[in-house]
matplotlib code that plots the C-alpha trace (Angstrom):
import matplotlib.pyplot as plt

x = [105.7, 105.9, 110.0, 111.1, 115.1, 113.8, 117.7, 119.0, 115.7, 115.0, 118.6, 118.2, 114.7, 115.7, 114.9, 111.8, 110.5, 111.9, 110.0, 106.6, 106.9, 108.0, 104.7, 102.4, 102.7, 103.0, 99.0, 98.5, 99.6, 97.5, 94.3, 91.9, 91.1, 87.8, 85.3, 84.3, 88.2, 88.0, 85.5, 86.3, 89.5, 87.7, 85.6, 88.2, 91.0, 88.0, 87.2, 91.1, 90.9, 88.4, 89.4, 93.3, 92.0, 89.8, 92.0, 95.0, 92.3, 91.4, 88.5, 88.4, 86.9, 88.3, 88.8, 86.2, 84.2, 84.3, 83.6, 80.4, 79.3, 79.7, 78.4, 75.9, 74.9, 75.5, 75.9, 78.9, 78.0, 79.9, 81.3, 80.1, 77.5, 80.2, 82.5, 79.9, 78.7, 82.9, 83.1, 79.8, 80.6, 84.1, 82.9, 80.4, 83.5, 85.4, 82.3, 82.2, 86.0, 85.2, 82.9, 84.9, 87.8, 85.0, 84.0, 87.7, 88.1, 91.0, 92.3, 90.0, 88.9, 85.3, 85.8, 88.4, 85.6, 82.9, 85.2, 85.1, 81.7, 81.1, 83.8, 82.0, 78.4, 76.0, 78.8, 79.7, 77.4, 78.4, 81.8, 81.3, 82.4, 83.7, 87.0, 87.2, 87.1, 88.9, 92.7, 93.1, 96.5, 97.4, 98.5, 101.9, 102.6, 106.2, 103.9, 101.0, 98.4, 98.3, 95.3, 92.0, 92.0, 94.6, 93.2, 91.2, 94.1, 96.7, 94.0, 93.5, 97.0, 97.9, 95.6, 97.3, 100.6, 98.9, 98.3, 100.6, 103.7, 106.2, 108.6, 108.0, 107.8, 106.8, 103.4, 104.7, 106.8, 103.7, 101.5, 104.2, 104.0, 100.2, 99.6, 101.9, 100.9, 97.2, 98.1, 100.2, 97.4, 94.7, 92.0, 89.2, 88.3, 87.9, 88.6, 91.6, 93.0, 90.6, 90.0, 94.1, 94.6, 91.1, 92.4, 95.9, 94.2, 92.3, 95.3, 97.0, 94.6, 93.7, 97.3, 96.5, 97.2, 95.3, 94.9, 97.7, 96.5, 98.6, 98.3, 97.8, 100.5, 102.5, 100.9, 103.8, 106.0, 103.3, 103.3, 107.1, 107.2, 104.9, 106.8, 110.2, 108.6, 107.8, 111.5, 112.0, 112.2, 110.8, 112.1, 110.1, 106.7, 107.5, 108.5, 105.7, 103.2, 105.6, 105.3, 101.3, 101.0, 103.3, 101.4, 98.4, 99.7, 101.2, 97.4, 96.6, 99.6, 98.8, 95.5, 97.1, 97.1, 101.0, 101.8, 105.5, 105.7, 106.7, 105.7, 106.8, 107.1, 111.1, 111.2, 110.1, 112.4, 115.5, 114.5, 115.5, 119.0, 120.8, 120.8, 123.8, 121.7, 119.8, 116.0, 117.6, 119.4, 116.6, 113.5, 116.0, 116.2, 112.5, 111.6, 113.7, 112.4, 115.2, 114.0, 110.8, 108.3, 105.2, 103.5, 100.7, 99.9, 103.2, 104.8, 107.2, 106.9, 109.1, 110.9, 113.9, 114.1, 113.5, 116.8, 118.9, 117.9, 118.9, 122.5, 123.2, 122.6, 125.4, 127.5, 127.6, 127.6, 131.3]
y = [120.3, 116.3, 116.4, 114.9, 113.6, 110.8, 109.4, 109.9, 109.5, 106.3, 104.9, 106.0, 104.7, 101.6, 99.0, 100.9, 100.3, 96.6, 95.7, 97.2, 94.8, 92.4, 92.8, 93.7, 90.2, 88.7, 89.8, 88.6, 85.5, 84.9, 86.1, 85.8, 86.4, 85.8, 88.1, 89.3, 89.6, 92.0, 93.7, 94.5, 96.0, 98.0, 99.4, 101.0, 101.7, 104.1, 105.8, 106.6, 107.8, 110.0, 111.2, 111.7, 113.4, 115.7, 116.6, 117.5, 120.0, 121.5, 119.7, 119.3, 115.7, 113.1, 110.1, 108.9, 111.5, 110.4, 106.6, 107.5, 110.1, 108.0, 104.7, 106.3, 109.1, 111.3, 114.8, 116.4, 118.8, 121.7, 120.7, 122.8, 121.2, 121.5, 118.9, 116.7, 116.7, 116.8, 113.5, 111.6, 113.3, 112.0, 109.1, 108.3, 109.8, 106.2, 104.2, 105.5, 104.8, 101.4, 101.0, 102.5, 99.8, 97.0, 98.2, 97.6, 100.9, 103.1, 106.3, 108.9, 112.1, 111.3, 109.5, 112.0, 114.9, 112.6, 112.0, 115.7, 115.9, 113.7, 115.6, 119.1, 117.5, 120.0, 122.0, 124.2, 122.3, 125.3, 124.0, 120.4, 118.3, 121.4, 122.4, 126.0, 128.8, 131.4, 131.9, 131.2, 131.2, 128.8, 130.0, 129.3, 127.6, 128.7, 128.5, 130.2, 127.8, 128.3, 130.6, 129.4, 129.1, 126.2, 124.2, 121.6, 120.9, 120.8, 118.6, 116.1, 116.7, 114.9, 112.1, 110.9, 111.1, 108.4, 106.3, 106.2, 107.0, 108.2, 108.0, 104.3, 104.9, 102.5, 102.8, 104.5, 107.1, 107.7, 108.4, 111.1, 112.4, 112.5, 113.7, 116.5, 117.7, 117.2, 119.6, 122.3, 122.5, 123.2, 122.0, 123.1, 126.1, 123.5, 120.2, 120.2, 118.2, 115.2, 115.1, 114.1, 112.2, 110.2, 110.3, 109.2, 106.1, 105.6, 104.7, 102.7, 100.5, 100.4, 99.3, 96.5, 98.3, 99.0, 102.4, 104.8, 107.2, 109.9, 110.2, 113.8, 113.8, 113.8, 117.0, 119.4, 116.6, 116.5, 120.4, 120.4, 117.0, 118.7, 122.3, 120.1, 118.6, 122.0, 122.4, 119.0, 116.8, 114.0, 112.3, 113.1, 112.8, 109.8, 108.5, 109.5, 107.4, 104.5, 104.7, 104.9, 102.7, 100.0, 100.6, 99.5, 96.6, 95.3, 95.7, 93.2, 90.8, 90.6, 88.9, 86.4, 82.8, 81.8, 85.9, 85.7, 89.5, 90.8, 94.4, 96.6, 100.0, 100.9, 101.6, 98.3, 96.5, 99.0, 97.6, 93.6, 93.0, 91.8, 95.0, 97.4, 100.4, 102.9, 104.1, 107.1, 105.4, 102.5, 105.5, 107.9, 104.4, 104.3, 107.4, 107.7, 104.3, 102.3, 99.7, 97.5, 100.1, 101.7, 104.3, 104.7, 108.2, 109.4, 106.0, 104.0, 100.1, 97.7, 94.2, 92.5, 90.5, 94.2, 95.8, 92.5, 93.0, 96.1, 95.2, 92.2, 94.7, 97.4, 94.1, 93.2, 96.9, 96.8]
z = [70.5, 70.9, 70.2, 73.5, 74.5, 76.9, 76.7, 79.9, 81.9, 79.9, 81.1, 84.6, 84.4, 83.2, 86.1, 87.6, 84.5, 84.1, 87.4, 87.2, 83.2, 85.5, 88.3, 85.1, 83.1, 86.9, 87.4, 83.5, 84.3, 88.0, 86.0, 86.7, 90.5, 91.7, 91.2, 94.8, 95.5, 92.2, 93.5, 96.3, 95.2, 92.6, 95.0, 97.4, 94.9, 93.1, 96.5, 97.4, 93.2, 94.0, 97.2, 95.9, 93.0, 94.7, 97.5, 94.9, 93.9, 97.0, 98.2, 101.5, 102.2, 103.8, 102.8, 105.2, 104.2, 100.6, 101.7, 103.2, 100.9, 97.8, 99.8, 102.2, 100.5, 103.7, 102.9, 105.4, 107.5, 107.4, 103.7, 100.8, 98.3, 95.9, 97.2, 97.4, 93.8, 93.2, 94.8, 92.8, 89.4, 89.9, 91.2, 88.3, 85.5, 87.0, 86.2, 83.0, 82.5, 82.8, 80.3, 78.1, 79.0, 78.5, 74.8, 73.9, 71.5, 71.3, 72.8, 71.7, 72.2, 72.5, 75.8, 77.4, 76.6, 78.0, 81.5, 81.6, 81.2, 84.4, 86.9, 85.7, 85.9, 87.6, 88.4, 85.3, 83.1, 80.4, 80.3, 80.7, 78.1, 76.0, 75.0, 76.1, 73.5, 76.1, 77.1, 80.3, 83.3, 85.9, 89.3, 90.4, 87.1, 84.9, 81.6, 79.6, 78.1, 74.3, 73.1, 72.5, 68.8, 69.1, 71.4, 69.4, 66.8, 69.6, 71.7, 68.4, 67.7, 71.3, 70.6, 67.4, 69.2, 71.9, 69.2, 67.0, 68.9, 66.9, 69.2, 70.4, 73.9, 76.7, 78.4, 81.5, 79.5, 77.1, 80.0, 81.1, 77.6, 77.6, 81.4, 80.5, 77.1, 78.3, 81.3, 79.1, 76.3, 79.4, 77.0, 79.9, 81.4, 84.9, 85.7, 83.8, 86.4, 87.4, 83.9, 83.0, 85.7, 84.7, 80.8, 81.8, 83.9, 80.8, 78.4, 81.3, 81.7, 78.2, 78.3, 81.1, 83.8, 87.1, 87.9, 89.1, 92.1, 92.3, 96.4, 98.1, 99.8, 96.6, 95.5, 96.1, 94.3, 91.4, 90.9, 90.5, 88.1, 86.0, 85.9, 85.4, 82.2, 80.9, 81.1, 78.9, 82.4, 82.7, 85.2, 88.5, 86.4, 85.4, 88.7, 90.6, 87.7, 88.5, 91.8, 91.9, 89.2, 91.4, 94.7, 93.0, 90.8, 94.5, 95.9, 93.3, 93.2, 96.9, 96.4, 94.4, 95.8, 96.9, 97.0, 99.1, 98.9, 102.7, 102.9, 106.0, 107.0, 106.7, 110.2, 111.3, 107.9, 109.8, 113.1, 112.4, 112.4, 108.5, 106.3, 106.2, 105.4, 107.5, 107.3, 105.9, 102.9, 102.2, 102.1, 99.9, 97.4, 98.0, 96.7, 93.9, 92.2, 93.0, 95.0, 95.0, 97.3, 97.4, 99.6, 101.7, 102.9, 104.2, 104.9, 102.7, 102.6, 100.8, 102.0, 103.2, 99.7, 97.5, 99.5, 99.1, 95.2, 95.1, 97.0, 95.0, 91.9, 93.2, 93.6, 90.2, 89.1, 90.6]

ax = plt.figure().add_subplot(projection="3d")
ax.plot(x, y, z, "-o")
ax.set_aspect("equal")
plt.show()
C-alpha cells in the first residue's frame, strides 16, 4: 500500500517545490507580523476554507453567504438547515485545528477523529468521530474502499507512515501521500472529505505552513488528481496542494513590510509591452506549476519578474 515511484514527478516537480521552500523560510524569516495583520488574515483565509470545502461537497452557500452566517449568525433563507450547521461545524473543526497546532504534539489519530467529530456535529452525531464499521462506494470514483474490518489498522497504519516516512519525502509530497491514502481508506461513513482536507492542513501547518485551500473551482481538477493517484500518479495532486498552498503563503508574504511582489491578472501582465509570450502560453505555465502564480476563483495572477524567471531558466536550460 504505501510503495510509491515518486521519481519522475519528484524531477518534474523539482522547482515548484524549490520555490514554495524558497517563500516558506521567506515568511520564517519576516516573523513575526503583527498580530491584528495576523488576524485578520486568519479570519478570511478560514471563511474561504470553509466555504471551498463545503462547496466541493455540494453545499450550496456562497461565499458571502458563509461570511455572514459564520459572522452574523444569519440563517439563509431558502438554504437548508443542513448547510448551515455544515458551515459552523466546519467552521469550529478549524478552531480546533489550531489548538491542536498551539499544543505542539504530533500527527495523531486522536485529532484527525476529533476534526471529524466537529464537520459531523449535530449532523450524524452516530458517525461523528467514528471510524465506520460498514463497507461503503464512492460515486463516480475508479476504486472500492477496503472493507470495514480493515479500516482502523489501515487508518493507524497511515499515521505511522506520516511520521516516520520511510520514504523521506518532502512536506508537499507527504501531504499528497496522506490526502490520498486518507481518501482511498474512506475511514468515514461522511465527511470523508472536509475531514482530509482539514487533516492534510493539519500536518502542513504542523510542518509551518499556512493552510492550503483547495478552491471550488478546482473541483473537477481535484476528482481527477485524486483518481490519477489511484493509478500511482501523483503529479496533478500534488500540484494542485502546491498551488493552494502557494496562493496562501503569497497572501502572507504580501503583508510583509518591503514586499516587491507585483501580482496581476495575465491578461492585464499580456497587455504591457516586453514579454514574448501570449496569455495563452504564460496561463498554460501557470497551471502546470511552472511559473511563480496563484489563483483566485477562475483567474490566474503572476508578475512580470515570475515570467522573466522562468525565460532566463529555459536560457540556461539551452
Amino acid at each position: 500500500m504505501w510503495e510509491v515511484d515518486l521519481e519522475n514527478t519528484r524531477i518534474e516537480m523539482q522547482s515548484t517545490f524549490e520555490r514554495i521552500a524558497l517563500k516558506k523560510q521567506k515568511l520564517q524569516n519576516g516573523r513575526p507580523l503583527s498580530q491584528s495583520v495576523l488576524s485578520k488574515i486568519k479570519e478570511a483565509l478560514s471563511i474561504e476554507w470553509t466555504y471551498n470545502s463545503n462547496s466541493i461537497e455540494g453545499n450550496s452557500l456562497t461565499l458571502r453567504e458563509t461570511q455572514m452566517v459564520l459572522q452574523e449568525g444569519i440563517t439563509v433563507k431558502g438554504k437548508p438547515l443542513r448547510e448551515h450547521f455544515e458551515a459552523h461545524n466546519h467552521d469550529k473543526a478549524i478552531d480546533h485545528l489550531y489548538k491542536i497546532i498551539a499544543n505542539k504534539s504530533k500527527f495523531n489519530s486522536s485529532d484527525v477523529l476529533s476534526l471529524h467529530a466537529y464537520v459531523l456535529r449535530s449532523i450524524e452525531d452516530e458517525h461523528a468521530g467514528r471510524l465506520r464499521n460498514g463497507g461503503v462506494r464512492i460515486s463516480g470514483a475508479n476504486f472500492v474502499p477496503p472493507a470495514a474490518h480493515k479500516v482502523s489498522k489501515l487508518f493507524d497504519e497511515l499515521i505511522d507512515f506520516v511520521n516516520t516516512n520511510p520514504l523521506h519525502l518532502n512536506d508537499i509530497e507527504m501531504a499528497a501521500i496522506l490526502h490520498h491514502k486518507f481518501v482511498w481508506i474512506h475511514p468515514f461513513f461522511d465527511g470523508n472529505g472536509r475531514t482530509v482536507r482539514l487533516a492534510m492542513n493539519l500536518f502542513l501547518m504542523q510542518k509551518g505552513y499556512p493552510p492550503a485551500i483547495i478552491l471550488k473551482e478546482d473541483r473537477k481538477k481535484y476528482y481527477e488528481a485524486l483518481n490519477l493517484a489511484n493509478k500511482g500518479n501523483y503529479q496533478k495532486l500534488m500540484l494542485l496542494i502546491c498551488q493552494a498552498t502557494e496562493r496562501s503563503l503569497n497572501i502572507y508574504l504580501a503583508a510583509m513590510p518591503g514586499n516587491d511582489a507585483d501580482y496581476d491578472s495575465i491578461q492585464n501582465i499580456v497587455a504591457e509591452e516586453g514579454l514574448p509570450y501570449g496569455q495563452e502560453y504564460i496561463s498554460l505555465l501557470a497551471r502546470r506549476g511552472k511559473i511563480d502564480a496563484y489563483k483566485e476563483g477562475r483567474v490566474w495572477y503572476t508578475s512580470k519578474k515570475a515570467v522573466k524567471n522562468y525565460m532566463s531558466t529555459r536560457k540556461r536550460v539551452r
